[in-house]
C-alpha atoms as an extended CHARMM CRD file, in Angstrom:
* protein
*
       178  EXT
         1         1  UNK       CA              0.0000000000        0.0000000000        0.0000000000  PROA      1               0.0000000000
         2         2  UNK       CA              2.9370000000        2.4870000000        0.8460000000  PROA      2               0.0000000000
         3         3  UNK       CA              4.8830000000        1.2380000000       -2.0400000000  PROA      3               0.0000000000
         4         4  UNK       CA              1.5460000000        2.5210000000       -4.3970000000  PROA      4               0.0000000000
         5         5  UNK       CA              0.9980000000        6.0420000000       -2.6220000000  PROA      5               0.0000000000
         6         6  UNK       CA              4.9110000000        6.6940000000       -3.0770000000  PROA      6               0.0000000000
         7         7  UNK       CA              4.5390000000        5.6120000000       -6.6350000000  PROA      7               0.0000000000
         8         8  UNK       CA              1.9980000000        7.7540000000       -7.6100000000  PROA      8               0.0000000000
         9         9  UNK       CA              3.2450000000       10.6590000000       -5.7530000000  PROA      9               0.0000000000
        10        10  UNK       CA              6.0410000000       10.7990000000       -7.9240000000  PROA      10              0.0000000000
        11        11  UNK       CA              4.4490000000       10.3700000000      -11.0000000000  PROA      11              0.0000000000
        12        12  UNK       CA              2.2810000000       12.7360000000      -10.2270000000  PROA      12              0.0000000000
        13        13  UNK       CA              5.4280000000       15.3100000000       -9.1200000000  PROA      13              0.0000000000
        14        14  UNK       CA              7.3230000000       14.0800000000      -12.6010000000  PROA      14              0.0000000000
        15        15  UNK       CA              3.9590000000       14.8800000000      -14.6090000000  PROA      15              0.0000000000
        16        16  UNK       CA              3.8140000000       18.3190000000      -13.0900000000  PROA      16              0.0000000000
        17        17  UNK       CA              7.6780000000       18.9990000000      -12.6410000000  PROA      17              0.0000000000
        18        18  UNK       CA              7.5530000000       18.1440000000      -16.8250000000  PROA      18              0.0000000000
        19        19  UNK       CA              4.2880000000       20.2510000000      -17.0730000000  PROA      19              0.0000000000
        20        20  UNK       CA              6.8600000000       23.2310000000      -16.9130000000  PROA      20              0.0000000000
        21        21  UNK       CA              8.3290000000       24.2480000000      -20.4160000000  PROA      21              0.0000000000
        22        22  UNK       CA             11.8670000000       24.3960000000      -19.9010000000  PROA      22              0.0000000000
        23        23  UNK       CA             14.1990000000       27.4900000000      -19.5810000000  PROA      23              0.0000000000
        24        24  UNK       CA             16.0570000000       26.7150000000      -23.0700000000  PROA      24              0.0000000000
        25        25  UNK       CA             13.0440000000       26.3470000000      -24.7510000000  PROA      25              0.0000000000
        26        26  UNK       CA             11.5640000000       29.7860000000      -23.5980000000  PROA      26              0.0000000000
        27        27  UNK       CA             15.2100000000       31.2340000000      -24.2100000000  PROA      27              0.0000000000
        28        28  UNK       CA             14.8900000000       30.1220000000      -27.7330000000  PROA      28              0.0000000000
        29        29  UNK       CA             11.5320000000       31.7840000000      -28.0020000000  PROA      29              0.0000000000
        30        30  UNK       CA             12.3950000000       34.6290000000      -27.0990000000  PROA      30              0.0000000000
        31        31  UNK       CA             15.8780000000       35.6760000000      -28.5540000000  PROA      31              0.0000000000
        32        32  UNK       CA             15.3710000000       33.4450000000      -31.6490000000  PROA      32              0.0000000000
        33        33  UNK       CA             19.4400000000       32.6370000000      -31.8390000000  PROA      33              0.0000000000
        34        34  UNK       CA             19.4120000000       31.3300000000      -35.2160000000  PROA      34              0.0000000000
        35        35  UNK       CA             17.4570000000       33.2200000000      -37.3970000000  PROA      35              0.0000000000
        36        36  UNK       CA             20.5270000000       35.6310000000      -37.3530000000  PROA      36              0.0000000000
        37        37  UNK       CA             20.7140000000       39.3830000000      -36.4620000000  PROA      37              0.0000000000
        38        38  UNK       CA             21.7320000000       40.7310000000      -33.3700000000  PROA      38              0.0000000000
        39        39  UNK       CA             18.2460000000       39.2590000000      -31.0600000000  PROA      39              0.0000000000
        40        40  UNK       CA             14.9910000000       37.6430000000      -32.9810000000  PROA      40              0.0000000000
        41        41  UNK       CA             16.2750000000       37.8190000000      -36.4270000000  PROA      41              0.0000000000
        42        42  UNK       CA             16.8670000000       41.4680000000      -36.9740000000  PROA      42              0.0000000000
        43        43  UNK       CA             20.3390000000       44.2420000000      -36.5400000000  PROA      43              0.0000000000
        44        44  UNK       CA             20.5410000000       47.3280000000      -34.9190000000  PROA      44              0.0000000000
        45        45  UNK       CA             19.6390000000       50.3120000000      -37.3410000000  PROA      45              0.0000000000
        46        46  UNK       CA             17.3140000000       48.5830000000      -39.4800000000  PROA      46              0.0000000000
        47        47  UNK       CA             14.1850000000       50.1470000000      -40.1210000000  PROA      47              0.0000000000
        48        48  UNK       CA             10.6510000000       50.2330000000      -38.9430000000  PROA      48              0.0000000000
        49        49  UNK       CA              9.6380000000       48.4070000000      -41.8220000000  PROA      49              0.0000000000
        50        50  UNK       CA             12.1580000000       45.4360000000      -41.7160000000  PROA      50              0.0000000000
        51        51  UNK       CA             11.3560000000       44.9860000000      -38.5980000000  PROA      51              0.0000000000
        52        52  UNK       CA              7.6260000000       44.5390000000      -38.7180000000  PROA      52              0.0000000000
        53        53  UNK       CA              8.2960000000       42.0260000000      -42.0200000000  PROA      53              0.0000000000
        54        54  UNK       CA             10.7170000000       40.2030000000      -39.3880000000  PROA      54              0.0000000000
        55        55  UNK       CA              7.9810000000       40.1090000000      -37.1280000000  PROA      55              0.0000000000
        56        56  UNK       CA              4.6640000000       39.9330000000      -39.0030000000  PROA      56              0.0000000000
        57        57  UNK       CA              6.1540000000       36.2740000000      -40.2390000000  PROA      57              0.0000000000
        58        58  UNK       CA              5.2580000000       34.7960000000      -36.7340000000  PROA      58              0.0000000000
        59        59  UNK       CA              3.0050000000       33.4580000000      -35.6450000000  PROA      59              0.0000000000
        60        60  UNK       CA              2.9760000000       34.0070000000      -31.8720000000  PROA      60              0.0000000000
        61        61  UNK       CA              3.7880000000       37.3180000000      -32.1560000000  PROA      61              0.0000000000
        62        62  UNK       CA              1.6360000000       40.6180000000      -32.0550000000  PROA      62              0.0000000000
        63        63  UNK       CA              2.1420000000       44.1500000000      -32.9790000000  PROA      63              0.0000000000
        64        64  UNK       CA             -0.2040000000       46.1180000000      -29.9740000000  PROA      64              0.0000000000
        65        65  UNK       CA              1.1410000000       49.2660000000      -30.2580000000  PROA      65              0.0000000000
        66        66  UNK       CA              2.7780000000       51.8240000000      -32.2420000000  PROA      66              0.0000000000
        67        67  UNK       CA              4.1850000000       54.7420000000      -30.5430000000  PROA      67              0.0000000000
        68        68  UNK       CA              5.7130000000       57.5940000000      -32.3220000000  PROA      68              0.0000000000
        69        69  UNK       CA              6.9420000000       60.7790000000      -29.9580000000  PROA      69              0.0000000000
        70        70  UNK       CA              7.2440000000       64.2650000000      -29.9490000000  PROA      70              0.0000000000
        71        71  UNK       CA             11.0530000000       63.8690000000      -31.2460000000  PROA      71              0.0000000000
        72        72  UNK       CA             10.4040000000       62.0050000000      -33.8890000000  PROA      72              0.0000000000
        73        73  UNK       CA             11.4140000000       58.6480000000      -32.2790000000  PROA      73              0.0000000000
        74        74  UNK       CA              8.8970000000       55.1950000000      -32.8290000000  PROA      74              0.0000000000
        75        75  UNK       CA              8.3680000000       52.8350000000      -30.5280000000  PROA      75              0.0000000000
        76        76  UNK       CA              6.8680000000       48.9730000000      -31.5070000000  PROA      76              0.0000000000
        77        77  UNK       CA              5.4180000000       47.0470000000      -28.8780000000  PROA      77              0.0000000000
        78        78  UNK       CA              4.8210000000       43.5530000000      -29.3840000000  PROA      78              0.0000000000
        79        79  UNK       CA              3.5730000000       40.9530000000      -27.0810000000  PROA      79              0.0000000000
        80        80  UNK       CA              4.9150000000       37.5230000000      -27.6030000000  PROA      80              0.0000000000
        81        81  UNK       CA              2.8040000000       34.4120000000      -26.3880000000  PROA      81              0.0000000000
        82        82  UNK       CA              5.2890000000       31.7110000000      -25.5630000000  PROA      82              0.0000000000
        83        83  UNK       CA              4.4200000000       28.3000000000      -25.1220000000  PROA      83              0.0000000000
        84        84  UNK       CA              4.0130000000       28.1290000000      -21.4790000000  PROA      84              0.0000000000
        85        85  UNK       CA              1.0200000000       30.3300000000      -22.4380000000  PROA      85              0.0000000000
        86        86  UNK       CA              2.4090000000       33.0290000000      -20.8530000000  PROA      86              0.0000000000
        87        87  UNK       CA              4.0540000000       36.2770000000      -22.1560000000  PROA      87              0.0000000000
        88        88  UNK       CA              6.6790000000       37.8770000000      -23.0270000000  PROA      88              0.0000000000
        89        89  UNK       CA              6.4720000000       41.9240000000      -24.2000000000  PROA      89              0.0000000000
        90        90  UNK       CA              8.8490000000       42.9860000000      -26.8450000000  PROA      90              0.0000000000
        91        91  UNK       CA              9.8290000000       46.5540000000      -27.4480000000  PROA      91              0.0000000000
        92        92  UNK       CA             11.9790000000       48.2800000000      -30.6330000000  PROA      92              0.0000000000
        93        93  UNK       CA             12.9460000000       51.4190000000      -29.7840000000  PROA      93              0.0000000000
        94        94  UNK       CA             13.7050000000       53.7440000000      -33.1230000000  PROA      94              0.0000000000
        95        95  UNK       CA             15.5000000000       56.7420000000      -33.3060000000  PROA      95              0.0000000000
        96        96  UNK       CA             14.3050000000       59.7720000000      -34.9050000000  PROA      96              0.0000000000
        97        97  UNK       CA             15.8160000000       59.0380000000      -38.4940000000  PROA      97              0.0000000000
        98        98  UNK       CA             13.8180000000       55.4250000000      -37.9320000000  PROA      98              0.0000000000
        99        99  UNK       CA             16.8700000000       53.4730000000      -37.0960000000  PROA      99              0.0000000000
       100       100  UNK       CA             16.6250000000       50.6440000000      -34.1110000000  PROA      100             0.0000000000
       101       101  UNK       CA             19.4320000000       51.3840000000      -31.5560000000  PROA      101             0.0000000000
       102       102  UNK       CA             17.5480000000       49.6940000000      -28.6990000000  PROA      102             0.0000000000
       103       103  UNK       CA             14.8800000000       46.7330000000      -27.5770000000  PROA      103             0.0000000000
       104       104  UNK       CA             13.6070000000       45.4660000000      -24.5490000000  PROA      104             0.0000000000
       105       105  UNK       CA             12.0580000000       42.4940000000      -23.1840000000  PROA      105             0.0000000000
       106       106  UNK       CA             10.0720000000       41.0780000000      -20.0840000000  PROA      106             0.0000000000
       107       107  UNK       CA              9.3150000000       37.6200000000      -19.9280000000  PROA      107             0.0000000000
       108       108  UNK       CA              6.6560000000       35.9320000000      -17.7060000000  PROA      108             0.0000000000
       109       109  UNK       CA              6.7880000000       32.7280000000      -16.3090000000  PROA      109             0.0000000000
       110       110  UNK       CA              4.6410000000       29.9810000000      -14.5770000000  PROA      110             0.0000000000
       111       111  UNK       CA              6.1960000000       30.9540000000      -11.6690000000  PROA      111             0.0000000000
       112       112  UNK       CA              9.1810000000       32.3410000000       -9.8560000000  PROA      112             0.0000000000
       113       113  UNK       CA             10.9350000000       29.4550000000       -9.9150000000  PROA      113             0.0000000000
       114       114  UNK       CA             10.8550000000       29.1150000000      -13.6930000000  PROA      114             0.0000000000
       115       115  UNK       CA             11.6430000000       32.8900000000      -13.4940000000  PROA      115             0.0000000000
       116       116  UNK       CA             14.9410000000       32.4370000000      -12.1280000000  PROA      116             0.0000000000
       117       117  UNK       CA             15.4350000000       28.9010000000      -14.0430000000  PROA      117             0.0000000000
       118       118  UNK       CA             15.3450000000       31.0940000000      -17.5570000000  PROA      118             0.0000000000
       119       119  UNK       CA             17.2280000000       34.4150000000      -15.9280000000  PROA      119             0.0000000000
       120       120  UNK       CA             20.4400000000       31.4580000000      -14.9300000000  PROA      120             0.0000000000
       121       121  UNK       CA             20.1520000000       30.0730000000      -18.6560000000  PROA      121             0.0000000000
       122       122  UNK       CA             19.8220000000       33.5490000000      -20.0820000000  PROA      122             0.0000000000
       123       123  UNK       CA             22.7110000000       34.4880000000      -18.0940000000  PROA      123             0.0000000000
       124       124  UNK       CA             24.7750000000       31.4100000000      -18.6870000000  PROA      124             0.0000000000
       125       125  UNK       CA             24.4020000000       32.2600000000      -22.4950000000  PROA      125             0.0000000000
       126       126  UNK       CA             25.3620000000       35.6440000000      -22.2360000000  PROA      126             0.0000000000
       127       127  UNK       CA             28.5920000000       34.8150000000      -20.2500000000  PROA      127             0.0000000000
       128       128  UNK       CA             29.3860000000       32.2660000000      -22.7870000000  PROA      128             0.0000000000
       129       129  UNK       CA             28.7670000000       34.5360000000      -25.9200000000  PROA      129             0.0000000000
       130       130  UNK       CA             29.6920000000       38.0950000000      -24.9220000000  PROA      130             0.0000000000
       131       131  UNK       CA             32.1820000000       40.0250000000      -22.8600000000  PROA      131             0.0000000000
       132       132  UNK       CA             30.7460000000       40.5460000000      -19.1290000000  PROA      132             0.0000000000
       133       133  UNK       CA             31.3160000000       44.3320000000      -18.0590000000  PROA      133             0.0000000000
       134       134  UNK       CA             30.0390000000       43.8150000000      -14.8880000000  PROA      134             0.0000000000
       135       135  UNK       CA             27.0210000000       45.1080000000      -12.6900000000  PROA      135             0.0000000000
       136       136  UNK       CA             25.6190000000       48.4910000000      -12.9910000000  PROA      136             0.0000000000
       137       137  UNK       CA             24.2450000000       51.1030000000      -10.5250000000  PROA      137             0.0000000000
       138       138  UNK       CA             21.1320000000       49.7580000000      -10.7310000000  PROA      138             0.0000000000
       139       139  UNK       CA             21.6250000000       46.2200000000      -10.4890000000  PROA      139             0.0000000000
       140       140  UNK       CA             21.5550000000       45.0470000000      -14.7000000000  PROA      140             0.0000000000
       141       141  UNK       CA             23.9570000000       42.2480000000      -15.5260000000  PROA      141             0.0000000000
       142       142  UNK       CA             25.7410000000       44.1720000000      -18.2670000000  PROA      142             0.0000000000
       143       143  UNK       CA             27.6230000000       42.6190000000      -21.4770000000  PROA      143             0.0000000000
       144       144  UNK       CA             29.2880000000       44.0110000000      -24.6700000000  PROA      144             0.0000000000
       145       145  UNK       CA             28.5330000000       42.1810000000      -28.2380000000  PROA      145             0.0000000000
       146       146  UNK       CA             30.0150000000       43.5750000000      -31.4890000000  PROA      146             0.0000000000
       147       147  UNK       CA             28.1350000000       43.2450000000      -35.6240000000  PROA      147             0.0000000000
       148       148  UNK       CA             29.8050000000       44.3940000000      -38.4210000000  PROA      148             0.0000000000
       149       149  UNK       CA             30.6360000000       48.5400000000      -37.2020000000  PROA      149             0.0000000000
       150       150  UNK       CA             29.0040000000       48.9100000000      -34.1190000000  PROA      150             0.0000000000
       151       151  UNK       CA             28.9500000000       47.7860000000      -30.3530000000  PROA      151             0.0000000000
       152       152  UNK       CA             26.2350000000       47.0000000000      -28.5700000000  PROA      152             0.0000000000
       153       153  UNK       CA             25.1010000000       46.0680000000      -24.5880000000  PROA      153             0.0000000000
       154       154  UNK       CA             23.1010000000       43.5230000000      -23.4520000000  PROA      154             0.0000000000
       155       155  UNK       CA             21.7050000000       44.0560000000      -19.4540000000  PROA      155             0.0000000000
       156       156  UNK       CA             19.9630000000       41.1530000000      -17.8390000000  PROA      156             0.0000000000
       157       157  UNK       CA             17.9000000000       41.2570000000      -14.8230000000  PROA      157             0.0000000000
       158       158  UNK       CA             15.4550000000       39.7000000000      -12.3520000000  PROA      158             0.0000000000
       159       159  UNK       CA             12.3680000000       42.2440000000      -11.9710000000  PROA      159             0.0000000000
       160       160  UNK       CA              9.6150000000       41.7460000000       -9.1880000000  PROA      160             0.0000000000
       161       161  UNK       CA              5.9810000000       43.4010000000       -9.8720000000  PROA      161             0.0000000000
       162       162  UNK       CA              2.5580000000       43.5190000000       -7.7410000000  PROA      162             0.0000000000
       163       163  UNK       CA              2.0850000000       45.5640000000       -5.2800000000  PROA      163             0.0000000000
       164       164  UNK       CA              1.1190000000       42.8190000000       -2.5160000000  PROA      164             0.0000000000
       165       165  UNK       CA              1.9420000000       39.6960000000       -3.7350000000  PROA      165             0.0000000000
       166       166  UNK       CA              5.4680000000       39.5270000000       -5.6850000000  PROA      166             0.0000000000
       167       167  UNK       CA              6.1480000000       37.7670000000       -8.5730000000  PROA      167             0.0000000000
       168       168  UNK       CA              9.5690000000       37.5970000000      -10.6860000000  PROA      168             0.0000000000
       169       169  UNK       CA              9.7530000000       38.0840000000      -14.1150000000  PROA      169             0.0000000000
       170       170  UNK       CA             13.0380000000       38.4250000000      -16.4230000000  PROA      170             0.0000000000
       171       171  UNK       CA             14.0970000000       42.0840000000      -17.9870000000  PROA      171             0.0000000000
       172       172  UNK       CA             16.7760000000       41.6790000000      -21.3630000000  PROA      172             0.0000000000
       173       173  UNK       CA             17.5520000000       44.7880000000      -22.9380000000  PROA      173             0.0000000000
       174       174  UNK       CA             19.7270000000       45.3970000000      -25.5540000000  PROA      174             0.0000000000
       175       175  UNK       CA             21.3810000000       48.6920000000      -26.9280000000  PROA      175             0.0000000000
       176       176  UNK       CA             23.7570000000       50.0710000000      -29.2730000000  PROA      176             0.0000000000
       177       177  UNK       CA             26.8160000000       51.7790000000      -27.6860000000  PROA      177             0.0000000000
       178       178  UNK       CA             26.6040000000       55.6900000000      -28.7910000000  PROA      178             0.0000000000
């Protein structure tokens, strides 16, 4: 009889422990390594346009906003559903002559243990594929990459949000080096 409950208790905790969709997998979602480009297929200081054909290709992936500013700069903000079914929010930033210099990312998770699961394996990759620079004032893992004639950063961090109950979700932002 104790030999079946302890069985099925860890079925039942490999079922659910494998319910999770893994950090590499969501990693891969998000930064799309080998479609080339800098992140998700695309280089810094393409345009508007070749980014939304980049984009508009997927099928996860929606355009929800279109910002352009006072100073002429654009912003795109997608929202990427990944297949954990939740979320990740993707944002081109475009300078006033409609180059990209900059993007951003949050990525949700299942929970905050999958949160930090995907920050180590985003972090792992970026310590094995760029030059670390360190930490900086306000607490971004930050690392150098270089395409073609320009240099770029990459920041990584764990962000919390809610304002009673916590929950951790992953920040990547990259930028070119002005």
């Amino acid at each position: 009889m104790i030999k079946n409950i302890l069985t099925t208790a860890l079925i039942l905790m490999s079922l659910s422990l494998s319910g999770q969709t893994s950090a590499s997998v969501l990693a891969d979602e998000l930064l799309l390594p080998n479609t080339g480009g800098a992140l998700r297929g695309t280089e810094f200081y393409s345009d508007v346009n070749g980014v939304k054909k980049v984009e508009s290709r997927r099928s996860n992936i929606e355009l929800y906003e279109e910002d352009k500013q006072a100073d002429g700069a654009l912003y795109l903000y997608y929202e990427l559903v990944l297949s954990n079914g939740k979320t990740a929010d993707i944002d081109y930033h475009f300078d006033a002559s409609g180059n990209l210099f900059s993007l951003s990312t949050n990525t949700y998770t299942e929970s905050d243990q999958q949160a930090q699961v995907l920050y180590d394996h985003l972090l792992s990759y970026l310590k094995s594929n760029f030059k670390s620079t360190g930490t900086d004032n306000e607490g971004w893992q930050t690392f150098e990459g270089r395409r073609q004639n320009y240099t770029y950063k990459l920041y990584i961090k764990m962000k919390e949000q809610g304002m009673w109950t916590k929950s951790k979700y992953v920040g990547f932002d990259m930028a070119v080096v002005r």
